[in-house]
Residue frames as a rotation matrix with the C-alpha (Angstrom) as fourth column:
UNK 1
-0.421 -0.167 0.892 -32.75
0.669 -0.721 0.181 -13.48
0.613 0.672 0.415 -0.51
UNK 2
-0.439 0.358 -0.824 -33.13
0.587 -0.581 -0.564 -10.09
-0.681 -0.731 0.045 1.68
UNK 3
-0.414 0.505 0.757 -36.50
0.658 -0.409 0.633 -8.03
0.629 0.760 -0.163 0.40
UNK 4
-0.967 -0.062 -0.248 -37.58
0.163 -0.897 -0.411 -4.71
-0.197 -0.438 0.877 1.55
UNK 5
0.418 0.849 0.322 -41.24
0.802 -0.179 -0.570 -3.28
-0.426 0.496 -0.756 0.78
UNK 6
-0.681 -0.533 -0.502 -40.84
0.370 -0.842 0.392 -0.29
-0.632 0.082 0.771 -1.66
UNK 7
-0.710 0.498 -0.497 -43.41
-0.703 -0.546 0.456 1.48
-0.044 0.673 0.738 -3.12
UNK 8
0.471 0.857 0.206 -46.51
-0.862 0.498 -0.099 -0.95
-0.187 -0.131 0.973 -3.76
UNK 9
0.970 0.159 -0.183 -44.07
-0.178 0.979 -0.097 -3.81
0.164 0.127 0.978 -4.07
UNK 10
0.815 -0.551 -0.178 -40.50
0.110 -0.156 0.982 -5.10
-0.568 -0.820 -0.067 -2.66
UNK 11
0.470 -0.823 -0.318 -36.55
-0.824 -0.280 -0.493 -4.31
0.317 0.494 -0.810 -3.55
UNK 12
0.792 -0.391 -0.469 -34.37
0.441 0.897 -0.004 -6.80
0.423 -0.203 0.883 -3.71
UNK 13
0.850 -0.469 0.240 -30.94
-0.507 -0.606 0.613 -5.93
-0.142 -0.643 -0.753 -1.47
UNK 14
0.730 -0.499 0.467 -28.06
0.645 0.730 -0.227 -7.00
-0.228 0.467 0.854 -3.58
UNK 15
0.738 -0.664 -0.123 -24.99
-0.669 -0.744 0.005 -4.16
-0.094 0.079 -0.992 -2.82
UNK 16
0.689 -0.680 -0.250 -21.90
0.233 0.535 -0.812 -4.86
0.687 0.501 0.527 -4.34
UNK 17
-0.683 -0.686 -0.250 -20.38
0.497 -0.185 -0.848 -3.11
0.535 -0.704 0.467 -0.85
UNK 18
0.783 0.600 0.166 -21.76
0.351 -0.646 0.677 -1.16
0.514 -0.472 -0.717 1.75
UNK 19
-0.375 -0.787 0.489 -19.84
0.384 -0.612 -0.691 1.86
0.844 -0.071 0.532 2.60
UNK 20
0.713 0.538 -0.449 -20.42
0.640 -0.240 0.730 3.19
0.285 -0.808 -0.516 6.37
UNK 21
0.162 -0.528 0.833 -18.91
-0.168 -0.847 -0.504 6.84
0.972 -0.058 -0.226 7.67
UNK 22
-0.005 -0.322 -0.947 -17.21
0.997 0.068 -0.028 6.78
0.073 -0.944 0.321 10.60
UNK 23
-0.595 -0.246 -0.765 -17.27
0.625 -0.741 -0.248 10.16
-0.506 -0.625 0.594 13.17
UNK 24
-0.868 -0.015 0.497 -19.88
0.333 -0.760 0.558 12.06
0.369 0.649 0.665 10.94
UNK 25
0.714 0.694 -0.097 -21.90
0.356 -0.240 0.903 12.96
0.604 -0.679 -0.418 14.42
UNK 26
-0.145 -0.647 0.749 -19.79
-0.695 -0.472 -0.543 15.84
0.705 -0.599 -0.381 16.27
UNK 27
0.692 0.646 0.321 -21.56
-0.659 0.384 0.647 14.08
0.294 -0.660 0.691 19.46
UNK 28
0.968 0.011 0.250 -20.25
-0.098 0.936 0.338 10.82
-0.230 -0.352 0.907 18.92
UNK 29
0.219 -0.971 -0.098 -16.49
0.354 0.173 -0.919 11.50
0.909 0.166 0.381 17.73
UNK 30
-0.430 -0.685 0.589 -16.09
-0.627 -0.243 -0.740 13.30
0.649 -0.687 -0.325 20.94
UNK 31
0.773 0.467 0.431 -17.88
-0.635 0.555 0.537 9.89
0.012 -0.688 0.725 22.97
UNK 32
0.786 -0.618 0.005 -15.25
0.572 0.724 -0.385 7.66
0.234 0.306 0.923 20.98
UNK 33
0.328 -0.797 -0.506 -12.36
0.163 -0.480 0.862 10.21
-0.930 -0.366 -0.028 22.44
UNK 34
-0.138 -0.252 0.958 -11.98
0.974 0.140 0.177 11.22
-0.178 0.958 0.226 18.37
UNK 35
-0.659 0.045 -0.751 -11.80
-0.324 -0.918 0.230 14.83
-0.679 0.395 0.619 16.64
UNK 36
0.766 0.626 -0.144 -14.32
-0.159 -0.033 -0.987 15.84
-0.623 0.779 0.074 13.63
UNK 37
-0.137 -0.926 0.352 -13.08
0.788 0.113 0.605 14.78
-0.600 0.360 0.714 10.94
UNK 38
-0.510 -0.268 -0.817 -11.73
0.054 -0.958 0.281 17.38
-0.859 0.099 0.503 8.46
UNK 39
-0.478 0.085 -0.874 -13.10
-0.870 0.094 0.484 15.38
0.123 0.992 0.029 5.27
UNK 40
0.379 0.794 0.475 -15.33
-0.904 0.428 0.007 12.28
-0.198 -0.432 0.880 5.58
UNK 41
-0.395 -0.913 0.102 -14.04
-0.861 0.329 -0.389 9.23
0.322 -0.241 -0.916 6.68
UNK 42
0.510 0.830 -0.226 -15.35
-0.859 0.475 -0.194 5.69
-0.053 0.293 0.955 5.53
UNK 43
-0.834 -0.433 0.343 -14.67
-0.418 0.901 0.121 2.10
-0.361 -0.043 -0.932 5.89
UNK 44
-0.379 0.504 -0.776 -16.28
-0.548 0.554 0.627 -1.07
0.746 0.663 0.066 4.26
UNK 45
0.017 0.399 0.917 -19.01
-0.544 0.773 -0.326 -3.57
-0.839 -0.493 0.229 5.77
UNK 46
-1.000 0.007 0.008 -19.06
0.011 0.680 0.733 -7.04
-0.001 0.733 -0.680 3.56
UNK 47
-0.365 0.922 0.132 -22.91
-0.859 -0.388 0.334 -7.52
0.359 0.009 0.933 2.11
UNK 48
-0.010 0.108 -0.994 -22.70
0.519 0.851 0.087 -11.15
0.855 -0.515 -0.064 4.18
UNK 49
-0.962 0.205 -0.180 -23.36
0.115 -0.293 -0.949 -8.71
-0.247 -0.934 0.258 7.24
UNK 50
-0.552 0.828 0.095 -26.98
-0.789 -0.556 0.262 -8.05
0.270 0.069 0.960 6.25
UNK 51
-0.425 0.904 0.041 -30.27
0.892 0.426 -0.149 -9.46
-0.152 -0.027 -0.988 7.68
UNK 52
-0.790 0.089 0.607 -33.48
0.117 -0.949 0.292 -8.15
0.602 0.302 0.739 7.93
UNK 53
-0.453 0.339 0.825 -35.87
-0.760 -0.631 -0.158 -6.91
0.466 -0.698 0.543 10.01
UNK 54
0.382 0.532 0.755 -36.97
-0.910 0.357 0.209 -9.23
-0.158 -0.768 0.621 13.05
UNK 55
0.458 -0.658 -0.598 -33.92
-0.182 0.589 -0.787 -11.07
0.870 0.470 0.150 12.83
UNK 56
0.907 -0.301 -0.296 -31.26
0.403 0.408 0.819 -12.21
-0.126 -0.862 0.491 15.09
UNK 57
0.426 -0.900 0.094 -27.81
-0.743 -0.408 -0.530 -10.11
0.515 0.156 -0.843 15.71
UNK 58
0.640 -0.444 -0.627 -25.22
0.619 0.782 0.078 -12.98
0.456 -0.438 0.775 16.77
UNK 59
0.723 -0.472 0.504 -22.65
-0.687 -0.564 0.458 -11.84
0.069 -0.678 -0.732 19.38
UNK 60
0.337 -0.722 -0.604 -19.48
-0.247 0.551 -0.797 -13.44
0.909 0.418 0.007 18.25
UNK 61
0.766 -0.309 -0.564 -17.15
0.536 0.792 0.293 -15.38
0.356 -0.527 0.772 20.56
UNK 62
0.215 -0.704 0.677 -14.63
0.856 -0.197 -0.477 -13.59
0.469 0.682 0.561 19.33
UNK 63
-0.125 0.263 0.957 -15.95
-0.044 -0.965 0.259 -10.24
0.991 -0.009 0.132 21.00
UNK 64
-0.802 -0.095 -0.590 -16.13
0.583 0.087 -0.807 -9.30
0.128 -0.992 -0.014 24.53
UNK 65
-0.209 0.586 -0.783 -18.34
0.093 -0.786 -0.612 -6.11
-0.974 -0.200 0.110 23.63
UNK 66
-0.632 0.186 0.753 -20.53
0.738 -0.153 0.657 -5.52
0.237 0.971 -0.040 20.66
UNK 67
-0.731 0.058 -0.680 -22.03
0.137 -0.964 -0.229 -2.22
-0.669 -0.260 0.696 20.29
UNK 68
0.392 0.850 0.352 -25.30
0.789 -0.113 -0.604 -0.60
-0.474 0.515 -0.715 18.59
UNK 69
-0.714 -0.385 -0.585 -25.05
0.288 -0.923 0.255 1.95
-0.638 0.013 0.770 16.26
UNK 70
0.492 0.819 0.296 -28.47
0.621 -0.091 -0.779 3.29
-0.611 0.567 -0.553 14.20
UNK 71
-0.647 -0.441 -0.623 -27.84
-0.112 -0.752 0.649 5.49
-0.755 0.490 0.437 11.15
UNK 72
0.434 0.669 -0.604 -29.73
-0.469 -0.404 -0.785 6.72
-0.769 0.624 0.138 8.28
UNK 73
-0.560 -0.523 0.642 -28.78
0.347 0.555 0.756 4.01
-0.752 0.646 -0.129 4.97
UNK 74
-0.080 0.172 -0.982 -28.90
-0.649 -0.757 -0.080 5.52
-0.757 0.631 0.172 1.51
UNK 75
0.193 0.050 0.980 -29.82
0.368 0.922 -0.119 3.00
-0.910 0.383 0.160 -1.06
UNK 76
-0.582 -0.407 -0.704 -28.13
-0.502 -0.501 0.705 4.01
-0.640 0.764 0.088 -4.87
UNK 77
0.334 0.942 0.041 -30.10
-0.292 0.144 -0.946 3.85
-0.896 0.304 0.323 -7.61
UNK 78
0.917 -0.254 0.308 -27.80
0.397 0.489 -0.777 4.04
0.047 0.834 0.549 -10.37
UNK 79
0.155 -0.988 -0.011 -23.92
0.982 0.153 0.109 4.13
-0.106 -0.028 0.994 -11.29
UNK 80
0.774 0.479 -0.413 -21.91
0.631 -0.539 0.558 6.48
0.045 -0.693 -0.719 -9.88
UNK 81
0.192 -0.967 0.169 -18.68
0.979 0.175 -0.108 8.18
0.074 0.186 0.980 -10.86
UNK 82
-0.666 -0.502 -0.552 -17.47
0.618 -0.786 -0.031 11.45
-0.418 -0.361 0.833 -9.53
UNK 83
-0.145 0.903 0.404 -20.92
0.809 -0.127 0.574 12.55
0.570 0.411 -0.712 -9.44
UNK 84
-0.834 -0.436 0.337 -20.96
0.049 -0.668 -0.743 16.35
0.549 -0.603 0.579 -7.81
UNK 85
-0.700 0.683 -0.211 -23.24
0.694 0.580 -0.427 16.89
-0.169 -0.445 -0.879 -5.12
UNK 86
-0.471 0.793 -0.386 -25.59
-0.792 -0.573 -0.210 19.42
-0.388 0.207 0.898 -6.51
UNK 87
0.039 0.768 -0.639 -26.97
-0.855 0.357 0.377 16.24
0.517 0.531 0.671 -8.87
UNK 88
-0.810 -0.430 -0.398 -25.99
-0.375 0.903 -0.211 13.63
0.450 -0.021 -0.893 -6.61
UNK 89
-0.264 0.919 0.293 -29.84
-0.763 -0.013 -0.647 13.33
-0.590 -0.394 0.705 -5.55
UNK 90
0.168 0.722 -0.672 -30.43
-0.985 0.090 -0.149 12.05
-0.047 0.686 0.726 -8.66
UNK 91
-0.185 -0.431 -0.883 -28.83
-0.404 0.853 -0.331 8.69
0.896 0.295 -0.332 -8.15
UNK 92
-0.712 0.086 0.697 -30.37
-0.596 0.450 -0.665 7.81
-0.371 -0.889 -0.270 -5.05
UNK 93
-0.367 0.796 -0.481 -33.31
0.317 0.593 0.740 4.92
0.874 0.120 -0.470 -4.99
UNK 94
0.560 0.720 0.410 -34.38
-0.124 -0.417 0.901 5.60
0.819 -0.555 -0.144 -1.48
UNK 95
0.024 -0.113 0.993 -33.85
-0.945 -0.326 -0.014 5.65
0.326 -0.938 -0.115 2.55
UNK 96
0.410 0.373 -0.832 -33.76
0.080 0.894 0.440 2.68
0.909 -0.246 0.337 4.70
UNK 97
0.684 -0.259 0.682 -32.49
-0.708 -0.464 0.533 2.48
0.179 -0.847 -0.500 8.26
UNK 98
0.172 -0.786 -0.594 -28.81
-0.175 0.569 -0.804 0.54
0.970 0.242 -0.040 8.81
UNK 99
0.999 0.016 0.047 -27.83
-0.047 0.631 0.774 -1.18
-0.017 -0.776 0.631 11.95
UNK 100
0.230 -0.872 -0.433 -23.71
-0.296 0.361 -0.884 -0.78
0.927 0.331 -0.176 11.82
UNK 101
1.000 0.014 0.013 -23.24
-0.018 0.499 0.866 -3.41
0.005 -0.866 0.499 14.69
UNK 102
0.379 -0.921 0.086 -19.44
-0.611 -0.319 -0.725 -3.03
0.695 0.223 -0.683 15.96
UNK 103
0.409 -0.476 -0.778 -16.90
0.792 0.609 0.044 -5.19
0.453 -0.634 0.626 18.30
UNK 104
0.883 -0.191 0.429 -15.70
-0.231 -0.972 0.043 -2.46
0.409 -0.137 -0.902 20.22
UNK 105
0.606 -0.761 0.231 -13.16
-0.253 0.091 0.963 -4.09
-0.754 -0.642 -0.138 21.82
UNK 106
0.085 -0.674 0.734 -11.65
0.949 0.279 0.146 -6.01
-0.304 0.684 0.663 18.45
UNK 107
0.910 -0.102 0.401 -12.31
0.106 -0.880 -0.463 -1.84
0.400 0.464 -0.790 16.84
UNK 108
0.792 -0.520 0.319 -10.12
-0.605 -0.603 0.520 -0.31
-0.078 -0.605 -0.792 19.75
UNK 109
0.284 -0.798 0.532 -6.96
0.643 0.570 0.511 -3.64
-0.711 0.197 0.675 19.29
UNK 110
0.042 -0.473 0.880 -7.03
0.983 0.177 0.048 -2.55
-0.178 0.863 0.473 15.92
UNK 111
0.871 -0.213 0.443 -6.88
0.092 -0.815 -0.573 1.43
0.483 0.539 -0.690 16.03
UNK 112
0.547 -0.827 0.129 -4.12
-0.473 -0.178 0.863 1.13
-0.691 -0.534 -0.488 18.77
UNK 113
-0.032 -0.860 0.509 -1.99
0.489 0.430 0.759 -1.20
-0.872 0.273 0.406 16.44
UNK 114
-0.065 0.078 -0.995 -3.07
-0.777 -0.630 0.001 1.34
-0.626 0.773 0.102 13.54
UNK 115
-0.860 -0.014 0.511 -4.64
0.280 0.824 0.493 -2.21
-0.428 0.567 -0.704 11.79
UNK 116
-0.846 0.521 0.111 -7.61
-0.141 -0.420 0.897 -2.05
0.514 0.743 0.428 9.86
UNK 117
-0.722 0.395 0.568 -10.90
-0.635 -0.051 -0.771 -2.22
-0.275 -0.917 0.288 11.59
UNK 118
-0.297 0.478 -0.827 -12.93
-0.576 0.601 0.554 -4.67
0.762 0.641 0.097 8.88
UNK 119
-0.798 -0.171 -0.578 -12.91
0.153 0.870 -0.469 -7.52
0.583 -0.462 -0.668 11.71
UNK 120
-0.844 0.508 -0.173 -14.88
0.177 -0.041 -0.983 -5.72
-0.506 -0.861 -0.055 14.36
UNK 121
-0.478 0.443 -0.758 -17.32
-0.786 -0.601 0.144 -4.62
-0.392 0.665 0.636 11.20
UNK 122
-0.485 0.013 -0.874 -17.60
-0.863 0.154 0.481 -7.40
0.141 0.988 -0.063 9.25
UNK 123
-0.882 0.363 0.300 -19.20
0.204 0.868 -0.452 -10.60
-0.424 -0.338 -0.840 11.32
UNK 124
-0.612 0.791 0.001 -22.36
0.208 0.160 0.965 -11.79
0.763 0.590 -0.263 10.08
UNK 125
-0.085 0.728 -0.680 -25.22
0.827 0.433 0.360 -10.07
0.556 -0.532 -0.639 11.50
UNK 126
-0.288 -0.485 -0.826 -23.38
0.814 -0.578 0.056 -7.13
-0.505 -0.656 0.561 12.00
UNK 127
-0.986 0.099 0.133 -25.63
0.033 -0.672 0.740 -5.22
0.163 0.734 0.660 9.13
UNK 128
-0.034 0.997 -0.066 -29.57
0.723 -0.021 -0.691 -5.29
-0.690 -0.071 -0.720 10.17
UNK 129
-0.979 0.019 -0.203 -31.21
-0.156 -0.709 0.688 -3.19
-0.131 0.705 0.697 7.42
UNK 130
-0.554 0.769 0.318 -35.01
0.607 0.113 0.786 -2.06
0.569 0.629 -0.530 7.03
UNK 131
-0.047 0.721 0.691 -38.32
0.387 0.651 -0.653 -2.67
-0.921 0.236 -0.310 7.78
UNK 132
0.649 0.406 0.644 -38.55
0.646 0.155 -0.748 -0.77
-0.403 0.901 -0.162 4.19
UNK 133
-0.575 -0.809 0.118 -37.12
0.781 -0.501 0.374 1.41
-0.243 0.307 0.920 1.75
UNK 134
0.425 0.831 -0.360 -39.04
0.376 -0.523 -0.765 4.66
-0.823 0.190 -0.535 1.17
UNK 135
0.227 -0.627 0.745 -38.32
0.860 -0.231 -0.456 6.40
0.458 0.744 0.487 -2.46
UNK 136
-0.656 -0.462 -0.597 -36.18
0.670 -0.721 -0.178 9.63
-0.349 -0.517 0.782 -1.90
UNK 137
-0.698 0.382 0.605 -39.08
0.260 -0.652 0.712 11.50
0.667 0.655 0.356 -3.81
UNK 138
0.627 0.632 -0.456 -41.61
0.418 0.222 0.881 10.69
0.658 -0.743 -0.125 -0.14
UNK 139
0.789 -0.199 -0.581 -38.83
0.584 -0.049 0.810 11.81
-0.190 -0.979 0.077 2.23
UNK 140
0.452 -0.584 0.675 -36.90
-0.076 -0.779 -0.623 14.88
0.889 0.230 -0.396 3.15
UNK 141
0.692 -0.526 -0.495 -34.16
0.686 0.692 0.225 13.42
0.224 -0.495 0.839 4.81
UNK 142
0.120 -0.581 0.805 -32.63
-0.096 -0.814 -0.573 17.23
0.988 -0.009 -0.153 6.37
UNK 143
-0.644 -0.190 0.741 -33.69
-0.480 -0.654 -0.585 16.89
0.596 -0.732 0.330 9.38
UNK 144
0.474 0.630 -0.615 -35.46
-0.142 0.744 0.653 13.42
0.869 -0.222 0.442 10.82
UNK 145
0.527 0.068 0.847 -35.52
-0.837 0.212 0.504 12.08
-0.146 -0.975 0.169 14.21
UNK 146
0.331 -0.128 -0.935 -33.10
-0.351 0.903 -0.248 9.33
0.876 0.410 0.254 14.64
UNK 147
0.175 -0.083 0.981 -33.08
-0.951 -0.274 0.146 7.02
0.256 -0.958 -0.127 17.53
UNK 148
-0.026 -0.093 -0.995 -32.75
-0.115 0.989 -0.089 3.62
0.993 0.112 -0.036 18.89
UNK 149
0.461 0.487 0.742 -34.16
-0.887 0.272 0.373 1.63
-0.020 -0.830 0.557 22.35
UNK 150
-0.751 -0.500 -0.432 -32.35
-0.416 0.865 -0.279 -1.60
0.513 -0.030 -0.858 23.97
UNK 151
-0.438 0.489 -0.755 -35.19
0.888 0.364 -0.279 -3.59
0.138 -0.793 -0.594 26.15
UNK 152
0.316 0.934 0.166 -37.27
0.852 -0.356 0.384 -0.24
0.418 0.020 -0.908 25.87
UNK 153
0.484 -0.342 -0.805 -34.59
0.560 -0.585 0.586 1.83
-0.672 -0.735 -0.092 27.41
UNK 154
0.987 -0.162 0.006 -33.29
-0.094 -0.604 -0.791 5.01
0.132 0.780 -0.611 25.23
UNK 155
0.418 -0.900 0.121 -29.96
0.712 0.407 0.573 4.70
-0.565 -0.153 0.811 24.23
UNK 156
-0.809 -0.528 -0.258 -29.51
0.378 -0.804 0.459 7.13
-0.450 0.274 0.850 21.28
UNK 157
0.351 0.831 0.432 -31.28
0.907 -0.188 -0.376 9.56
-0.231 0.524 -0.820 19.96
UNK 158
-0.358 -0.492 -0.794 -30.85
0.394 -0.850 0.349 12.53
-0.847 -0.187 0.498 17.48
UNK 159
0.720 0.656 -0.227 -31.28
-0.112 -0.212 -0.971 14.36
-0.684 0.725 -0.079 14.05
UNK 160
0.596 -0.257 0.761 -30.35
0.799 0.099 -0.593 13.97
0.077 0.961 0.264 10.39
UNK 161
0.773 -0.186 0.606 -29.48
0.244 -0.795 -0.555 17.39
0.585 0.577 -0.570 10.69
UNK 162
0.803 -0.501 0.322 -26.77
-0.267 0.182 0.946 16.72
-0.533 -0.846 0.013 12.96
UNK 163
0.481 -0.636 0.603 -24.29
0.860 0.475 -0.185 14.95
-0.169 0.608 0.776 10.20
UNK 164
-0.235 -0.728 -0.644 -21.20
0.128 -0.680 0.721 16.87
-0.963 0.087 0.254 9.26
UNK 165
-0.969 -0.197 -0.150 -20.85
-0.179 0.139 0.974 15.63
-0.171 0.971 -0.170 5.86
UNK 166
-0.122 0.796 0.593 -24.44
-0.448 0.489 -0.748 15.41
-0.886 -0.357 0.297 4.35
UNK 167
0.186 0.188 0.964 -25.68
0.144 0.966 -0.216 13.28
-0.972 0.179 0.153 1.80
UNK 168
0.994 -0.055 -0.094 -24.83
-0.103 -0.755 -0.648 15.00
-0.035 0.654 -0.756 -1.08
UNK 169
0.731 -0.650 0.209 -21.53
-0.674 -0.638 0.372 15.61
-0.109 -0.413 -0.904 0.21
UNK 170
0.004 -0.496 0.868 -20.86
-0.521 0.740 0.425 12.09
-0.853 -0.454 -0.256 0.88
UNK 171
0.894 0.363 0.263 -21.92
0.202 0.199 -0.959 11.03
-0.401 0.910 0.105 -2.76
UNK 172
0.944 -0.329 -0.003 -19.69
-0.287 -0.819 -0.498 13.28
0.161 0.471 -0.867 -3.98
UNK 173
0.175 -0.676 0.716 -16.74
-0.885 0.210 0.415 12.38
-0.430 -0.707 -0.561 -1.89
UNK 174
0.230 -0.164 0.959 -17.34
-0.420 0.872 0.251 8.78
-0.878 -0.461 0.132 -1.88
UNK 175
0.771 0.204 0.603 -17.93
0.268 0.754 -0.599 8.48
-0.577 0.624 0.527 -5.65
UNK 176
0.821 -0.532 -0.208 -14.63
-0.565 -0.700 -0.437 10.10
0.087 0.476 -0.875 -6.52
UNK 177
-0.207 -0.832 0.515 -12.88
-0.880 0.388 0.274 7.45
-0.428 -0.396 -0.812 -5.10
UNK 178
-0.931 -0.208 0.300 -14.76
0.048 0.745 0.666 4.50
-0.362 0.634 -0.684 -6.00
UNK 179
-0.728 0.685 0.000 -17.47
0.004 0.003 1.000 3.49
0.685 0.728 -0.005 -8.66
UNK 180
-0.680 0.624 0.385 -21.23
-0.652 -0.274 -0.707 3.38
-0.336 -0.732 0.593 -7.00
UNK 181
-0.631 0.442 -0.638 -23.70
-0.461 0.448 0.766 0.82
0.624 0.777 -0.078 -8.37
UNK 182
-0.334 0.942 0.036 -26.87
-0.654 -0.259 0.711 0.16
0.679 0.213 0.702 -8.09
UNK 183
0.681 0.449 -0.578 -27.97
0.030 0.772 0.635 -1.05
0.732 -0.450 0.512 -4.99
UNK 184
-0.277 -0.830 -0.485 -25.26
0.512 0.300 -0.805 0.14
0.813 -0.471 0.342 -2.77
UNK 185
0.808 0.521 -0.276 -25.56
0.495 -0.345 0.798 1.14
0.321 -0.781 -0.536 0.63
UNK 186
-0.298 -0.782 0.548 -24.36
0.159 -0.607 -0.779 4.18
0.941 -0.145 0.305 2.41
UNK 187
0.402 0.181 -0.897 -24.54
0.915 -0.093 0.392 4.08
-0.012 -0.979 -0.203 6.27
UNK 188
0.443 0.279 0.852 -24.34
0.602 -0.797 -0.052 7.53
0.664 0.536 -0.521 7.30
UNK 189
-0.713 -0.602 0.360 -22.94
-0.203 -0.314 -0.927 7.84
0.671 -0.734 0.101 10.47
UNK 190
0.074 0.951 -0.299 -24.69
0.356 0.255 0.899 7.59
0.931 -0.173 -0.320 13.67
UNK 191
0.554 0.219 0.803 -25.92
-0.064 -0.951 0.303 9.56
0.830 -0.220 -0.512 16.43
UNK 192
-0.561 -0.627 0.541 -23.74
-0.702 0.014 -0.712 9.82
0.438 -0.779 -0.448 20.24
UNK 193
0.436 0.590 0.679 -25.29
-0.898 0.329 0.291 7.57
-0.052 -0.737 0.674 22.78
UNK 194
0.119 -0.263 -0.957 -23.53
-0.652 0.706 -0.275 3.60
0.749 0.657 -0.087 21.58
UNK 195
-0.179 -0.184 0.967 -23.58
-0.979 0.129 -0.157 1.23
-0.095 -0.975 -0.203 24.05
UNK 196
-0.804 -0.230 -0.548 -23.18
-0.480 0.796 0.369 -2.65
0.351 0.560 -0.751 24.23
UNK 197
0.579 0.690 -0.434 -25.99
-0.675 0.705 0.219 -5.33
0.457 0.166 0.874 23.37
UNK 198
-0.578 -0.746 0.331 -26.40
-0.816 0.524 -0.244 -8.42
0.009 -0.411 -0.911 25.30
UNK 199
-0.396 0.764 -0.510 -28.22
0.060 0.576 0.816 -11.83
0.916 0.293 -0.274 24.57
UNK 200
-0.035 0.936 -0.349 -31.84
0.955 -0.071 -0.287 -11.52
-0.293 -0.343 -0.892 25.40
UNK 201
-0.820 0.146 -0.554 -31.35
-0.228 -0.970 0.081 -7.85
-0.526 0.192 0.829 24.05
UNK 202
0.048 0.711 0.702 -34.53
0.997 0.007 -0.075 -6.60
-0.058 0.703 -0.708 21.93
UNK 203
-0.841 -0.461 -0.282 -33.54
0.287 -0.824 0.490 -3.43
-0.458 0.331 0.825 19.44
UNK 204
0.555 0.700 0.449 -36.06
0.779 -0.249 -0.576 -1.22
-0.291 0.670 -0.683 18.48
UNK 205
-0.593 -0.716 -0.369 -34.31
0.504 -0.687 0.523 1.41
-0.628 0.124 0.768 16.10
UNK 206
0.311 0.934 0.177 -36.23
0.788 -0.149 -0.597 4.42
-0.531 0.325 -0.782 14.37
UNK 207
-0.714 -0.515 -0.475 -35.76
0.414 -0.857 0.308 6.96
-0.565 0.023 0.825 12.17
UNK 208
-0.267 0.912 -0.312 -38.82
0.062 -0.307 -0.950 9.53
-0.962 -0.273 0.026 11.31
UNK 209
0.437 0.388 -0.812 -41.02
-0.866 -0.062 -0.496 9.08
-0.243 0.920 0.309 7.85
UNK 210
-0.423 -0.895 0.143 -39.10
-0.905 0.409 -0.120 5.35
0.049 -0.180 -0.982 8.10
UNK 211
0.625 0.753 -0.206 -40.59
-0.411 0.542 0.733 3.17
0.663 -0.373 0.649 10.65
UNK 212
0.183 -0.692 0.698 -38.52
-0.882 0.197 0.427 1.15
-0.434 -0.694 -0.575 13.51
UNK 213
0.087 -0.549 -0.831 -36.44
-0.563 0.661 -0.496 -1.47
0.822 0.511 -0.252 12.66
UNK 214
0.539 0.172 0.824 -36.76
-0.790 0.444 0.423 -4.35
-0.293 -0.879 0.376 15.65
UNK 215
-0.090 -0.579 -0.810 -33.84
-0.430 0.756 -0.493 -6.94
0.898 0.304 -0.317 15.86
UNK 216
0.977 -0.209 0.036 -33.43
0.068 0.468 0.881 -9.80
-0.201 -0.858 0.472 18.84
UNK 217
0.026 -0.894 0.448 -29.88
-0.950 -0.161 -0.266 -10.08
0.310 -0.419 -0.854 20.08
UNK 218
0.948 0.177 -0.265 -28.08
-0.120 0.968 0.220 -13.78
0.295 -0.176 0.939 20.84
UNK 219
0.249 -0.935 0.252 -24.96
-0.810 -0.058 0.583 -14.61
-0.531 -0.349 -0.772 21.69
UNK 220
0.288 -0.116 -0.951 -23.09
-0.772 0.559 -0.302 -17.42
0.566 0.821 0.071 19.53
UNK 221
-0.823 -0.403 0.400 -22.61
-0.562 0.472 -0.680 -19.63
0.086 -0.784 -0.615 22.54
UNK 222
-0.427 0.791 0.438 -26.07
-0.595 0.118 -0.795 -19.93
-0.681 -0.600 0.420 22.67
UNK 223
0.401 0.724 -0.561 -26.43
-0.904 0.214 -0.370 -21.37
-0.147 0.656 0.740 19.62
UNK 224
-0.473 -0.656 -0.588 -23.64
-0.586 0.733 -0.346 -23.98
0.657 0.181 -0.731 19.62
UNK 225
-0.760 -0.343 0.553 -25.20
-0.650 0.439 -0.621 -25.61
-0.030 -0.831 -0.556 22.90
């Protein structure tokens, strides 16, 4: 069972999906050779991608390149249905920092054949999530530092206030389509800089009023031998 600290005692991390925006850093759609989108633009992670903090990210076979991406993860407090976003505060539980670890090479197969992109998403391991959850009542989440170090070397860094679509927004949006329920996670996008992890990596990811999130990096070779 994955637990979080929250408040003087821990959360349990049981989403029924985790929902993760794709291009909602100007920055980083034009790194990925991509336009803003016009409306926010989301794909699923499975909740068999999560660990937690001072874990191990595996580096499928499967993958030539796997890729970092930090982002700002919205934890839902309660059900959600075409909630607008003036109240859509009110259904958060709290903050948490997401890992959305990517295959870049299986991603890029599958936008050229115009296939879904789940695969490069969805390997176990491909969801790090913590070191805690803060409540959303402790953190004003306009305009935080978000960053992330491979081996001590900066890789990305930026601000909350950078997102196209903000949180609100994405509520809104997200819960018009489908339901929201307690305990889901919204990955928020994340900032320009992505670049690929390799075993013996050590992630430190941060995002301010947070804390850093610190993962080791393997390869799945390494474990089979």
């Amino acid at each position: 069972m994955l637990r979080l600290p929250f408040r003087d005692t821990y959360y349990e991390i049981r989403p029924t999906k985790i929902i993760a925006l794709a291009k909602n850093y100007a920055e980083h759609a034009k790194e990925m050779e991509s336009d803003v989108p016009e409306r926010p633009v989301f794909f699923l992670k499975p909740p068999s991608a999560l660990i937690g903090p001072n874990s191990t990210i595996v580096l499928p076979r499967m993958s030539k390149r796997v890729d970092h991406e930090v982002e700002l993860a919205v934890i839902i407090g309660k059900r959600a249905r075409n909630v607008p976003a003036k109240k859509a505060l009110d259904y958060v539980l709290g903050y948490t920092i997401l890992l959305d670890i990517t295959a870049r090479d299986l991603q890029a197969e599958a936008r050229k054949s115009g296939m879904p992109w789940t695969l490069s998403k969805g390997f176990d391991t491909f969801a790090p999530i913590g070191p805690r959850v803060v409540d959303k009542r402790e953190l004003d989440i306009s305009d935080l530092e978000i960053g992330l170090k491979v081996n001590g070397e900066l890789r990305q860094l930026g601000r909350t206030s950078e997102m196209v679509f903000k949180v609100p927004e994405l509520i809104e949006y997200i819960s018009s389509v489908m339901t929201l329920e307690p305990g889901d996670i919204i990955a928020t996008g994340t900032p320009a800089g992505v670049g690929p992890l390799r075993h013996g990596d050590r992630i430190e990811a941060w995002i301010e009023g947070i804390g850093t999130l610190e993962e080791d990096v393997i390869a799945e070779d390494s474990i089979l031998c």
